[in-house]
C-alpha angles and dihedrals in degrees: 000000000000117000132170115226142155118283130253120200086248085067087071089088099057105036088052092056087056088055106041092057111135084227082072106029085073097042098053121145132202102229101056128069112238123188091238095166123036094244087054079055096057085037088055091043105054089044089058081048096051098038110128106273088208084070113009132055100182104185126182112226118231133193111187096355089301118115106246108171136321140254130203142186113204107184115224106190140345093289104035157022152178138265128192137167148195129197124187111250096245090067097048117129092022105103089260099120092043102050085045089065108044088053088054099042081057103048099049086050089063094036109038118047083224121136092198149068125176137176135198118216138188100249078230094053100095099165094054095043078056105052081044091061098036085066101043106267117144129207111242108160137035125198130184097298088345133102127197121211120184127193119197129204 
């Protein structure tokens, strides 16, 4: 059973074995902030804790009661905000992600007096343009390698 809640400081260990996966060590990218040593983990982890919960629900995702990945909504302005996920690569192609989603699509909508989600994806990220569709988001804009999916309420 997947479900999305707030983090507890337990929860380091876990999430800094997902992150520390070969498959993404060679995969990082600069402009993300990955939890590479285990105190960077804690650090990242109490940061999500202590976000500001006016603008930010930041959820880890669990699968069986294990931490598998995280999912956040930032919002952007008084209409709108973002999601994004990410799901350890031994828990791809499960429903995770998907699940993931819809929890959190639901609960913004009940949180944040927002009218809209929306996603950015990697045009080459098929399994997240996937889990975008599977819970009603629609593309709407493309730039450049980027696509844009948007989910009203």
């Amino acid at each position: 059973m997947t479900t999305i809640r707030d983090w507890k400081i337990d929860d380091a260990l876990e999430f800094h074995l997902l992150s520390t996966d070969p498959y993404f060590a060679s995969r990082r990218l600069k402009q993300y902030l990955y939890p590479d040593t285990f105190l960077n983990t804690v650090t990242i982890l109490e940061t999500y804790r202590d976000a500001d919960k006016q603008k930010f629900c930041i959820q880890a995702v669990t699968s069986q009661e294990k931490v598998c990945g995280f999912i956040q909504f930032e919002k952007k302005n008084d209409y709108s905000g973002e999601i994004s996920y990410w799901i350890g690569h031994e828990y791809w192609n499960q429903g995770i992600a998907s699940c993931a989603v819809r929890q959190m699509c639901s609960r913004v909508f009940r949180q944040f007096p927002v009218f809209m989600i929306y996603a950015r994806v990697e045009e080459k990220n098929i399994a997240s343009q996937k889990v975008l569709l599977h819970n009603g988001f629609v593309c709407k804009e493309y730039a450049d390698d980027i696509r844009v999916y948007h989910l009203y309420r």
